[in-house]
VEXVEX-68929 format. One record per residue (C-alpha): x, y, z; residue in one letter. Coordinates in steps of 0.25 Angstrom, whole numbers, plus 5000, padded with zeros to 4 digits. Example, Ala and Ser with C-alpha at 12.3 -4.5 7.8 and 13.67 -1.06 7.14 Angstrom:
PT; c1; c2; c3; residuo
PT; 5049; 4982; 5031; A
PT; 5055; 4996; 5029; S
END
This chain:
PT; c1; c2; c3; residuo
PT; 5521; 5024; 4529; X
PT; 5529; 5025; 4542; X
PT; 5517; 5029; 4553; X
PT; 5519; 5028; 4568; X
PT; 5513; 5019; 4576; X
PT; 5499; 5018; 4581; X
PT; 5495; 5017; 4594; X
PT; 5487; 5005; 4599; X
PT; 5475; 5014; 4603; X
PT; 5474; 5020; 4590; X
PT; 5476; 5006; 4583; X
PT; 5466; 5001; 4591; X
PT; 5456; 5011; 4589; X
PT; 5456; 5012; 4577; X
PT; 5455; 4999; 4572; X
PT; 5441; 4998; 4580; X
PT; 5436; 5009; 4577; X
PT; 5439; 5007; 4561; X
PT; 5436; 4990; 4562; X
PT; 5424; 4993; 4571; X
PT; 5419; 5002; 4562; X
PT; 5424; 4998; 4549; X
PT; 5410; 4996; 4542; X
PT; 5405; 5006; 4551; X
PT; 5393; 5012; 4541; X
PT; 5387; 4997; 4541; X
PT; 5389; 4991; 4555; X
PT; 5390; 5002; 4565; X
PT; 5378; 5012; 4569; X
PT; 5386; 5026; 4569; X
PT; 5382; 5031; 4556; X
PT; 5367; 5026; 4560; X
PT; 5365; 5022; 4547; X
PT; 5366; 5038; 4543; X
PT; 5379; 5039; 4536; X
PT; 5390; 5050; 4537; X
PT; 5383; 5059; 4525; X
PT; 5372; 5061; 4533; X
PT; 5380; 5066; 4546; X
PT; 5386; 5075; 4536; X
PT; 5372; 5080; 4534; X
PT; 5371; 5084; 4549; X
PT; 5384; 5091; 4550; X
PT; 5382; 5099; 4539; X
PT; 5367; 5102; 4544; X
PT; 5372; 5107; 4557; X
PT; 5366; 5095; 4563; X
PT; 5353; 5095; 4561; X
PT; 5343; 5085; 4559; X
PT; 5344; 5081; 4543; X
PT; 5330; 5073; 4544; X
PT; 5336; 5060; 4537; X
PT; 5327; 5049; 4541; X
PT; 5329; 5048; 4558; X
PT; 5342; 5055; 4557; X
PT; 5345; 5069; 4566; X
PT; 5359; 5075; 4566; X
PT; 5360; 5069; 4579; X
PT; 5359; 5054; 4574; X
PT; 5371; 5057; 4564; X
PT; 5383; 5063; 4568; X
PT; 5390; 5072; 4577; X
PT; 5401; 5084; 4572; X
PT; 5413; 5086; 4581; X
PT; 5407; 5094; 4591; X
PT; 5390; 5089; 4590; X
PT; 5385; 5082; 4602; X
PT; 5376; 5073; 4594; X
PT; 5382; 5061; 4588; X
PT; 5376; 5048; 4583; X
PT; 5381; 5040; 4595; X
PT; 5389; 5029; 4589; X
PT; 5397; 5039; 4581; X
PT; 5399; 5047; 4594; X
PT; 5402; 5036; 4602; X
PT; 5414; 5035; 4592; X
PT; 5418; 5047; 4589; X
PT; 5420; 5047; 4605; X
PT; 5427; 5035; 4606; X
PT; 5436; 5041; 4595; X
PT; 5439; 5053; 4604; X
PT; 5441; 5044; 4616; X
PT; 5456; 5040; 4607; X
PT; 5467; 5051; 4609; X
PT; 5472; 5043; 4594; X
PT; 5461; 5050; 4585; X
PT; 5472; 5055; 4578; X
PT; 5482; 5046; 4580; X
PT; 5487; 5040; 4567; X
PT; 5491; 5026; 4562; X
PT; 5505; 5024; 4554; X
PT; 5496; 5030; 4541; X
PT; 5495; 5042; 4549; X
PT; 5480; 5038; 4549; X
PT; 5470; 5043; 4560; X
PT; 5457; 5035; 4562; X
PT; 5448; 5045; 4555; X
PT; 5460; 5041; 4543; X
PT; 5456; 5026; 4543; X
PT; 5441; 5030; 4545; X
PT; 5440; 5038; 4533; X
PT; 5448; 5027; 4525; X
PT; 5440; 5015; 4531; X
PT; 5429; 5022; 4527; X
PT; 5422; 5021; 4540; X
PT; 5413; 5032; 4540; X
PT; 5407; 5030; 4555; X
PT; 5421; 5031; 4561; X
PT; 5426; 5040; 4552; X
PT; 5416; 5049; 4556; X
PT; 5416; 5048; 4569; X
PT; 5432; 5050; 4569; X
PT; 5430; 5064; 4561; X
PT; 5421; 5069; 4572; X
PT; 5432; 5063; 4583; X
PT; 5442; 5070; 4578; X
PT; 5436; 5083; 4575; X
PT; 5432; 5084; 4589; X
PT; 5448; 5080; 4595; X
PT; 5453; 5093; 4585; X
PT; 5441; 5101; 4594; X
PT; 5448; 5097; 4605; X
PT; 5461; 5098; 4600; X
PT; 5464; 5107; 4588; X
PT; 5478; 5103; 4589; X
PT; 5475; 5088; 4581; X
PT; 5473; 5088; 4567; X
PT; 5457; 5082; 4567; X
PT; 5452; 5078; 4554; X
PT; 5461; 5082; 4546; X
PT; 5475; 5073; 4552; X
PT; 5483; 5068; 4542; X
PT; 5489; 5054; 4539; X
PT; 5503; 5050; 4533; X
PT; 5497; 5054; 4521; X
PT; 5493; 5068; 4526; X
PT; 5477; 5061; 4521; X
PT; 5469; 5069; 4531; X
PT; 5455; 5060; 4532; X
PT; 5449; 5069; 4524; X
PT; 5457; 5063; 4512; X
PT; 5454; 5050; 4517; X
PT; 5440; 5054; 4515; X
PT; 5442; 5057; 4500; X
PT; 5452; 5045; 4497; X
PT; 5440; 5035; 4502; X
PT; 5430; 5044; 4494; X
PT; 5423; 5046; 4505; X
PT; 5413; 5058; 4504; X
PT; 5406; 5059; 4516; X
PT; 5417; 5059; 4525; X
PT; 5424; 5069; 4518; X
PT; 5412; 5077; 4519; X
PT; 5411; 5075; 4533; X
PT; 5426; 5078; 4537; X
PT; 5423; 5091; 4527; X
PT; 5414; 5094; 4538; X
PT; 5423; 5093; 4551; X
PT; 5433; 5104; 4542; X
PT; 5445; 5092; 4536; X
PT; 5454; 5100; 4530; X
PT; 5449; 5099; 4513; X
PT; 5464; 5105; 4511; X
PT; 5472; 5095; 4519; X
PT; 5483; 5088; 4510; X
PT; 5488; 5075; 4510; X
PT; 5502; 5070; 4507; X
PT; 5501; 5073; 4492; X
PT; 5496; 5087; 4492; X
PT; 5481; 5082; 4491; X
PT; 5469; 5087; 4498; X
PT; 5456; 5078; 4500; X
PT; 5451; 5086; 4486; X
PT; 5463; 5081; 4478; X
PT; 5459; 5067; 4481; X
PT; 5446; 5069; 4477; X
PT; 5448; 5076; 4465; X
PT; 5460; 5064; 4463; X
PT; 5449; 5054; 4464; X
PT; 5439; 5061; 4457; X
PT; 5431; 5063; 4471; X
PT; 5418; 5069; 4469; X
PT; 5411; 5065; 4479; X
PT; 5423; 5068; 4489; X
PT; 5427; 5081; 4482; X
PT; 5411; 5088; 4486; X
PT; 5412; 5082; 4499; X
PT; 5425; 5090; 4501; X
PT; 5418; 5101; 4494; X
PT; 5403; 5101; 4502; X
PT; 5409; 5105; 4517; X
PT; 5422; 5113; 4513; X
PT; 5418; 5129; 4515; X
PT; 5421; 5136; 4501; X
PT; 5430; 5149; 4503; X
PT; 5437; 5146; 4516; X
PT; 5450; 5139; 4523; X
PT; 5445; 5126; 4523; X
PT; 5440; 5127; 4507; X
PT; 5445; 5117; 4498; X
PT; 5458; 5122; 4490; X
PT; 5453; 5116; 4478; X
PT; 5465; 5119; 4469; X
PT; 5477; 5114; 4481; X
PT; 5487; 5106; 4473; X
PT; 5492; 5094; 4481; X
PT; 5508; 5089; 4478; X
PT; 5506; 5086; 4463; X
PT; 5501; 5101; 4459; X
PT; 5488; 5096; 4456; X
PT; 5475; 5102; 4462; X
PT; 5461; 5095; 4463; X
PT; 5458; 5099; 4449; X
PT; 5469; 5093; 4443; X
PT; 5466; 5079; 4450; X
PT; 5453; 5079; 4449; X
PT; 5456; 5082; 4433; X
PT; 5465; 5071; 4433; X
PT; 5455; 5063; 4441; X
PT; 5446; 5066; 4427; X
PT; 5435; 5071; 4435; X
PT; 5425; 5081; 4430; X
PT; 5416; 5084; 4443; X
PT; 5426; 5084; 4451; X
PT; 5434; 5095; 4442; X
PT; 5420; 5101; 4443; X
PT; 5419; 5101; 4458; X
PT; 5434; 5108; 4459; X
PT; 5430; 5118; 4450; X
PT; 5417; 5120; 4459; X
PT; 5425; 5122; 4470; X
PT; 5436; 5132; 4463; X
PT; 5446; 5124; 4457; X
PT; 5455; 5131; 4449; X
PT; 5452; 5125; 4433; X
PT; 5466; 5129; 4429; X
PT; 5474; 5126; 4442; X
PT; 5488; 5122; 4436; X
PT; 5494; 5109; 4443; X
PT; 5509; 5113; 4452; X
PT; 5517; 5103; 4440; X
PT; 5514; 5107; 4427; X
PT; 5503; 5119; 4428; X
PT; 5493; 5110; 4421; X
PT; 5479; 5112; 4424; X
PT; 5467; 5103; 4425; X
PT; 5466; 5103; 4410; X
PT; 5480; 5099; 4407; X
PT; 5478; 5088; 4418; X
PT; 5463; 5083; 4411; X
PT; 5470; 5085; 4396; X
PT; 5483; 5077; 4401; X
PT; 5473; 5066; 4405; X
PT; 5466; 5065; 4391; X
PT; 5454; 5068; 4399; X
PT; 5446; 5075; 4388; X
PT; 5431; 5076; 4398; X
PT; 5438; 5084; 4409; X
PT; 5447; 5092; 4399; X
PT; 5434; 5098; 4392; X
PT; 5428; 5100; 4406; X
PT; 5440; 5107; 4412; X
PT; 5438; 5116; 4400; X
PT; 5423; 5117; 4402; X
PT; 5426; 5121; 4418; X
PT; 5436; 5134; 4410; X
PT; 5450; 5126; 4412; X
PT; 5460; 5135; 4402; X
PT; 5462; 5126; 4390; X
PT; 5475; 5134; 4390; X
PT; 5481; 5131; 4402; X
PT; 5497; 5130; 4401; X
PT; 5505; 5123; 4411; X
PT; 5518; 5126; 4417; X
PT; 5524; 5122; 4403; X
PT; 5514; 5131; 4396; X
PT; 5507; 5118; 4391; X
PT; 5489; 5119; 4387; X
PT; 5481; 5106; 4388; X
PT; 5482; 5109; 4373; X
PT; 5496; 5104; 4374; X
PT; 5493; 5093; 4384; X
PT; 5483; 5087; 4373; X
PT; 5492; 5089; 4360; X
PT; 5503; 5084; 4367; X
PT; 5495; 5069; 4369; X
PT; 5488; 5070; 4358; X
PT; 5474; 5070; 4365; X
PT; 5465; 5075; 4352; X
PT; 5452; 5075; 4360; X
PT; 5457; 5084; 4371; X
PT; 5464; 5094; 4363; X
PT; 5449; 5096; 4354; X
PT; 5445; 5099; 4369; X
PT; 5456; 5109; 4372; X
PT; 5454; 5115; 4358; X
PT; 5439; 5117; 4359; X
PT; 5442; 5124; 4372; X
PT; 5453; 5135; 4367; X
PT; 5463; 5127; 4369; X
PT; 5476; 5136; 4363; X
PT; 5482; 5127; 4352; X
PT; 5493; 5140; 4351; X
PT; 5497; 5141; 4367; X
PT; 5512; 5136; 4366; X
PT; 5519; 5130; 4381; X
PT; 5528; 5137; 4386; X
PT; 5537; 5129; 4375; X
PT; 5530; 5134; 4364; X
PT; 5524; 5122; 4359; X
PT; 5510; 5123; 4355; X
PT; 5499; 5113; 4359; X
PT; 5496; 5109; 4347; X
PT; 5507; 5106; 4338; X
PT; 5504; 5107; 4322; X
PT; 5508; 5091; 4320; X
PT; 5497; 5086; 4331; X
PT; 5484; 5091; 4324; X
PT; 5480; 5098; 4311; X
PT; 5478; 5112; 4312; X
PT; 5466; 5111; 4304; X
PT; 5460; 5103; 4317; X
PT; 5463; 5113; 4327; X
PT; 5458; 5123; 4321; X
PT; 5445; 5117; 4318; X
PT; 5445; 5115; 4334; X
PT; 5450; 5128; 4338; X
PT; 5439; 5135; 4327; X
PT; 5428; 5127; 4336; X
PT; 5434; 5130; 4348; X
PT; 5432; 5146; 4344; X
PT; 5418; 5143; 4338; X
PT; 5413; 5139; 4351; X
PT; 5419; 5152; 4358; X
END
């Protein structure tokens, strides 16, 4: 990467506030021995008392515009808003909420969320939590990169933009899904409102044509598929390069448990892609025995030519005695 230089204020700054507090959540008092999900708790509740042990809302944490604060964490968030570089970026393009979240510092990294958030109240001009580095990684997919669920929640909460897209295409739920994110993936889901600007587009296809569902597929995670389909995903969402669907992409990855899922969750066995070809075709063509039972047991068309007119099962690969049998249980269970 070629970066600009860094001024020697924001060098400086940052290396003491990420060296100081490098193992933040063990030697220094901001969290209180509390922890970040708890202050999650207080937001959410409006900032009243959640009667953990000696805890009140005003022991925790503060939101970009609360007058109560634990003091430590104030007294940083302040000293952090004392620095014109909160958004100033190193030769990665990296801000310090950037190396926060990466450093997995969760004190600063907190404390930096609310700095900022309160600068873009000031000055809605600056881009808040939601900058950019070279990449085009906002922090919030930092957040998921690190599997870090807590903060994701907690910048969920201060409105990060859940659609943002990095370099490739990809938003913070493509890399969940990629990673096979659950606890990530119901972080972004718990705080985003349903029905509105800021819901997630869950079937967005990033640069390679492929949406969540087909990565989480790849990924060959079934709750995560689950959670998509919760949220809306489409089931048969074609990819942008070939039109195959999920079931194409679980098939072509011999991956017989999420292929009999997706056809549990009403993926059409049928599906054709841009070349007219079924997962029947996909299977025949490699010679996966088990999963072409699977797509025959589930109506899979054993007559449905693509769009070159070859038929998915040729007569030389399996006796017609077999399919039959199959297809005769297949109608049976109907």
């Amino acid at each position: 990467r070629h970066g600009h230089r860094i001024s020697g204020e924001w060098r400086a700054l940052t290396r003491t506030l990420i060296g100081k507090n490098q193992s933040s959540n063990e030697q220094t008092d901001i969290s209180i021995g509390i922890g970040l999900d708890q202050a999650i708790q207080v937001q959410r509740k409006g900032y009243s008392s959640v009667n953990k042990g000696k805890s009140s809302s005003s022991e925790i944490a503060t939101t970009a515009t609360g007058k109560q604060s634990n003091p430590v964490l104030e007294n940083l968030v302040q000293t952090l808003l004392k620095y014109p570089s909160l958004f100033q970026k190193d030769e990665d393009g990296d801000t310090i909420l950037h190396l926060a979240i990466v450093h997995k510092n969760i004190n600063l990294t907190f404390a930096t969320i609310l700095a900022m958030v309160r600068r873009k109240q000031e000055n809605n001009k600056v881009k808040g939590i939601d900058i950019q580095n070279e990449l085009l990684q906002t922090p919030l997919h930092l957040a998921v990169l690190t599997c870090q669920p807590s903060i994701v929640e907690y910048l969920m909460l201060h409105e990060a933009d859940v659609n943002a897209i990095d370099r490739n295409g990809q938003t913070a739920l493509h890399l969940a899904c990629k990673n096979a994110d659950v606890e990530d993936i119901h972080a972004l889901r718990k705080i985003t409102p349903k029905d509105s600007e800021k819901s997630i587009n869950v079937d967005l296809k990033n640069f390679e044509g492929l949406a969540p569902i087909h990565l989480a597929t790849l990924s060959g995670s079934c709750e995560v598929i689950e959670q998509l389909l919760e949220m809306g995903a489409d089931v048969d969402l074609k990819d942008s390069k070939s039109g195959r669907t999920a079931l194409h992409h679980a098939v072509e990855a011999h991956n017989p448990i999420v292929t009999r899922f997706l056809l549990l969750k009403d993926a059409n066995v049928n599906a054709q892609t841009f070349a007219g070809n079924t997962p029947l075709h996909t299977a025949s063509g490699r010679r996966m025995e088990n999963i072409i039972h699977i797509l025959l047991e589930f109506g899979g068309d054993r007559k449905l030519t693509n769009f070159e007119g070859d038929l998915p099962i040729p007569e030389t690969y399996l006796p017609y005695s077999m399919i039959r049998k199959i297809a005769q249980k297949s109608k049976e269970k109907k």
